[in-house]
C-alpha positions, 0 to 999 in steps of 0.5 A, a space after each residue: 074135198 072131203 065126202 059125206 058119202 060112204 059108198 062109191 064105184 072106186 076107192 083107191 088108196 094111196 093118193 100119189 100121182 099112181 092112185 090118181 091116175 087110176 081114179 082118174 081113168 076109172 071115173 073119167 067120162 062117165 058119171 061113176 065116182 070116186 075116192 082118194 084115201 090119203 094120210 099124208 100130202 094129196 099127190 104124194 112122194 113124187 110131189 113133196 119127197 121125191 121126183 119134183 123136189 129132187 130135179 128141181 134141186 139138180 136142174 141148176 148144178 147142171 145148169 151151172 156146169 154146163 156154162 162152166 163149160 161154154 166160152 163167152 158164158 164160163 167168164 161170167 160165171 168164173 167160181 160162183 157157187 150156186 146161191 142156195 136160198 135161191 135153188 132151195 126157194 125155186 124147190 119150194 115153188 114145186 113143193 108149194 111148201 109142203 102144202 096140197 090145196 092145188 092137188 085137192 083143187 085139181 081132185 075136185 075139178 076131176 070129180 074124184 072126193 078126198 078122204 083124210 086118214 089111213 084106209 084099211 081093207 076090212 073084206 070084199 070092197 070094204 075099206 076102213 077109214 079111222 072108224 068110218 067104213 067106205 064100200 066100193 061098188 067095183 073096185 079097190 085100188 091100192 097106191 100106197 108105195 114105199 117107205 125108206 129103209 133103214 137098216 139095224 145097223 148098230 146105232 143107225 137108227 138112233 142117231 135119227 139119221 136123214 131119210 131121202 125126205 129131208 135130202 130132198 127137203 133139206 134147209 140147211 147145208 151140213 158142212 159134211 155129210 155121210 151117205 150110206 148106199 150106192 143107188 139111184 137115191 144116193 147118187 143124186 142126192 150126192 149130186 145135189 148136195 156137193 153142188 150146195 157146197 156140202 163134203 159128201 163121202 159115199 159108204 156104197 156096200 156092193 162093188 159099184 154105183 148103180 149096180 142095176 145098170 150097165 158097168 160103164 154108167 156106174 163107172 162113168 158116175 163115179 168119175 164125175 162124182 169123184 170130180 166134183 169133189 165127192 168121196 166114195 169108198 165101195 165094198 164097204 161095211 158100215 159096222 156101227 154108227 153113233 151120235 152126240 145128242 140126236 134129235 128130231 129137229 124137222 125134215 131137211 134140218 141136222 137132227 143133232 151133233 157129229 156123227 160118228 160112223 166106223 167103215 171098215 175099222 175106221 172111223 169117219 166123223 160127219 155132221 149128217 148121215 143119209 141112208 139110201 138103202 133102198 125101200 120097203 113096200 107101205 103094204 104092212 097095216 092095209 088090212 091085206 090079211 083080212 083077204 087071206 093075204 100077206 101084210 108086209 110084202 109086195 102086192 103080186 098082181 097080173 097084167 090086169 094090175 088085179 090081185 089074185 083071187 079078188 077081182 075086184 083089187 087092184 095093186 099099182 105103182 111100187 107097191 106092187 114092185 113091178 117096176 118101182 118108179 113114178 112113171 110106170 107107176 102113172 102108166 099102171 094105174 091108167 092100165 087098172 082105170 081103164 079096166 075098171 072102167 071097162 069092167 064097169 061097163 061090162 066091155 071085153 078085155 080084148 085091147 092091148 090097153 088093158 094089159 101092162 106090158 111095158 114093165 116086163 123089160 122094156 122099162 125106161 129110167 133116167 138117173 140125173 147126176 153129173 152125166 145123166 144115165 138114160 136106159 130102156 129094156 135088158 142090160 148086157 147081163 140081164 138079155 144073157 141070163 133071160 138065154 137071149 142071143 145077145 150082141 153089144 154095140 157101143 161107142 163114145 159120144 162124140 159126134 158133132 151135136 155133143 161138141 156144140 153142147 158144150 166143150 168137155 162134153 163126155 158120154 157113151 151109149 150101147 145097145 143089146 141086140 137080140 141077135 135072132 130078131 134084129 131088134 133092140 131089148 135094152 140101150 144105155 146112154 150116159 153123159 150130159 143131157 141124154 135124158 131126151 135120148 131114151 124115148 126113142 129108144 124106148 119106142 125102138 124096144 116096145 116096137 120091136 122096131 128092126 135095125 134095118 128099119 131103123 137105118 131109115 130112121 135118120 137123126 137130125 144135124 147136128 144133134 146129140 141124137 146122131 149117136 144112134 147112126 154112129 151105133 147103127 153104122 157101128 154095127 153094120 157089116 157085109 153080113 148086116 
């Protein structure tokens, strides 16, 4: 729906699931409007690029893994590879490929205009859209995300190397592939693309796999990595990279001949490269010096998710930084709505609602590889370098529950407790399915929920769930 209207109560731009959250809950109700600058896809990374399309690529391995593992199913299934027309198909059927009309259809059910083109902030509520000026009556909101990261490493970027785009929008297995970074990106397109049958080598730089978590997950990911046939070389230094012929043959597709990759003094050839080596805020041509304020960085906002100094913008989602993932990017942009909203209104600032909390440490995240890795809050090294007194309760997963899910079930879960207040600031569980784990972590975290109370907390027989006694009956002593 593209608006012949210039003025409007709320313009946001960046039109992924975090700018339309906070259209959303800033018009909702009312008879204010809005609109939604979008240069690409309405719905955004999350949709095509990211979150949707990588789940849905990793859903059947663990699918498949998991009767492999089950008897009475792991004879049906014997070796069968997964059938990659039919896993790449069902990720179109998410993707709708590459297509939003139902996200246009959705903006328009909601009341929210679009506008195509790349918005750039011209002054106070001013935006520019490819020569066409837009003013806002309250707000400007600013959604626009990360892009990849590639590094100058000497030849990488002219072997037009895969992004994290085309490894989720891949259409062509290669026989093997290089991928360079240790992360969240790395490790579940490593997942993904050994489950498509593709020889997968891991370049990591640091000492670890996700280095952001707590030692055992990384250790724990690697090991299953490792099992499904994965390579990967840690401390390693990426010299230089070349290529026979690259070209740009379209996302998700080989872009050229053999790549060459010198590691260390050695040489490995592959057919692919992907750099997972982190992200870049989309912050650097938004107009952001036209305020007085830096292009190229990220967006430093309060609580409010307002701008210093401009009351009237609003930063959300990973361009801000706080807390890059697509969750509490949603949960920002419905905290800034509803400020906007209620600025509009001229109502107090006086409700928790109005102030983003959640990603000051208590933050949940899943990681969907092999074992899944499912945290909340502080890990063991962060509560200890905030001066928390912290104590470390972990145990195996091995409780009735796991043996039922399936036979070679494997994990381990711990949790950081702030010894002065008998509460939990940050837990990790790792293994197959413990994603549905972590929300009850999460509301043990931003509750302040105490271990006393949560003895009266009694899991379900026979669950996965029942590790949370094991840990509390782990814990407990005389002195507790």
């Amino acid at each position: 729906m593209a608006s012949e209207s210039s003025e409007f109560d709320v313009i946001v731009i960046g039109g992924g699931p975090v700018g339309e959250n906070a259209a959303q809950y800033a018009i909702q109700g009312s008879d204010r409007t809005a609109v939604i600058v979008e240069h690409e896809l309405l719905g955004g990374e999350c949709s095509y690029w990211a979150c949707m399309p990588s789940k849905a690529l990793l859903r059947p391995s663990e699918v498949l893994d998991t009767a492999r593992n089950m008897p009475g199913v792991k004879e049906l299934v014997g070796d069968q590879p997964l059938d990659a027309d039919a896993v790449l198909a069902r990720r179109e059927s998410f993707t709708h490929s590459l297509d939003d009309s139902s996200q246009v259809t959705w903006a328009e059910s909601a009341g929210i205009s679009v506008v195509r083109g790349h918005g750039r902030l011209t002054g106070a509520r001013t935006v520019e859209v490819d020569g066409r000026t837009l003013t806002a009556r309250h707000a400007v909101v600013l959604a626009t995300g990360t892009t990849a990261s590639v590094p100058n490493t000497p030849g990488l970027r002219d072997a037009r190397p895969w992004i994290s785009r085309d490894a989720t929008n891949i259409h062509e297995t290669p026989g093997h592939i290089a991928i360079i970074g240790g992360g969240v990106v790395a490790t579940e397109a490593a997942t993904w693309l050994l489950s498509l049958g593709a020889k997968v080598t891991m370049i990591v730089r640091g000492s670890s796999l996700l280095a952001g978590s707590e030692p055992f997950a990384g250790e724990l990911v690697a090991e299953a990595l490792r099992k499904r046939g994965g390579a990967i070389i840690i401390d390693a230094s990426l010299e230089s990279v070349s290529r026979e012929n690259p070209a740009d043959t379209g996302i998700g597709r080989i872009h050229g001949g053999p790549v060459g990759l010198v590691v260390d003094g050695t040489e490995i050839v592959a057919d692919e490269i992907l750099v997972a080596a982190g992200r870049t805020p989309a912050s650097a041509d938004l107009g952001l010096s036209s305020l007085g304020l830096d292009e190229g960085h990220y967006i430093d906002v309060d609580d409010h998710l307002n701008v210093a100094g401009h009351d009237w913008l609003y930063a959300v989602g990973d361009v801000n930084g706080r807390a890059p993932l697509t969750h509490m990017g949603k949960y920002q942009g419905r905290v800034a709505g509803d400020v906007i909203a209620a600025r509009a209104e001229g109502k107090p600032l006086d409700s928790k609602r109005f102030r983003a909390s959640a990603d000051h440490g208590q933050t949940p995240q899943v990681v969907f590889t092999p074992v899944e890795v499912a945290s909340v809050g502080l890990t063991e090294a962060k509560a200890r370098k905030e001066g928390i007194d912290v104590e470390i309760v972990a145990q195996d997963i091995a409780v009735a529950g796991s043996s039922l899910q399936q036979d070679d079930y494997s994990g381990r879960a711990q949790l950081v407790i702030d010894r002065a207040t008998d509460t939990i600031v940050g837990a990790t569980f790792v293994g197959p399915g413990v994603a549905e784990l972590v929300h009850a972590a999460t509301v043990a975290v931003v509750g302040k929920v105490s271990l006393d109370d949560l003895w009266h907390a009694v899991p379900s027989y026979p669950t996965v769930s029942e590790i949370w006694l094991r840990l509390l009956e782990a814990r407990r002593t005389p002195d507790h």
